[in-house]
N, C-alpha and C positions, 0 to 999 in steps of 0.2 A: 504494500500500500504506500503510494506517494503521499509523503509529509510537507513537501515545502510549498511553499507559496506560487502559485499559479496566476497570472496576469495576462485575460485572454482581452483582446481589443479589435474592434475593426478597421483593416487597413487599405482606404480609399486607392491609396496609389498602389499596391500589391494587389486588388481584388479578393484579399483574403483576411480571414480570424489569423491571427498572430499572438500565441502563446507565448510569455516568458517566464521565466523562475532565476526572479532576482538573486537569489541566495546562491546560483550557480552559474559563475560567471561565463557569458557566451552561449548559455542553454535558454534555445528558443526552438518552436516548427511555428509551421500553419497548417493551414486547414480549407477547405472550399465553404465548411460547416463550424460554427463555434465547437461540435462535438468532434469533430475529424480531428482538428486543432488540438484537444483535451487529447487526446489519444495519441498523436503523435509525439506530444509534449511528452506523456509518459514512456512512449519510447526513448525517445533523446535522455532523456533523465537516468533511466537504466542503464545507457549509454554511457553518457557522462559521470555516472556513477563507477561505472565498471572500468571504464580508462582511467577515472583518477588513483583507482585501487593501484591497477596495473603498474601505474607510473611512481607507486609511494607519494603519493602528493593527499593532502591532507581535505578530508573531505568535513564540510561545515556540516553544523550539527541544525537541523532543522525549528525555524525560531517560530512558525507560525506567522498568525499574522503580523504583519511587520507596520511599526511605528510611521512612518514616514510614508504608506503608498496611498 
């Protein structure tokens, strides 16, 4: 289950939902559907999760929602 923060938005100039998850830097998809979007993002996430393992690089600890969005 994805814990971090998810920022889905519509984006006029891309024709598409544009997810991101602040808390991991560079971790973004889209989508044609806000729900395609939601789904892709949780791939990239696993993704981005499983590379930073790989690489020893230090993965943040999931804050919720976050202060400032």
């Amino acid at each position: 289950m994805i814990k971090y923060e998810v920022i889905i938005y519509w984006s006029k100039e891309d024709e598409a939902f544009i997810a991101e998850v602040p808390e991991l830097p560079g971790c973004a998809a889209d989508g044609s559907t806000y729900h395609e979007a939601l789904a892709n993002v949780e791939m990239v996430i696993n993704e981005w999760l499983e590379t930073a393992a790989e690489l020893g690089r230090t993965i943040p600890e999931p804050k919720g929602r976050l202060v400032f969005a």
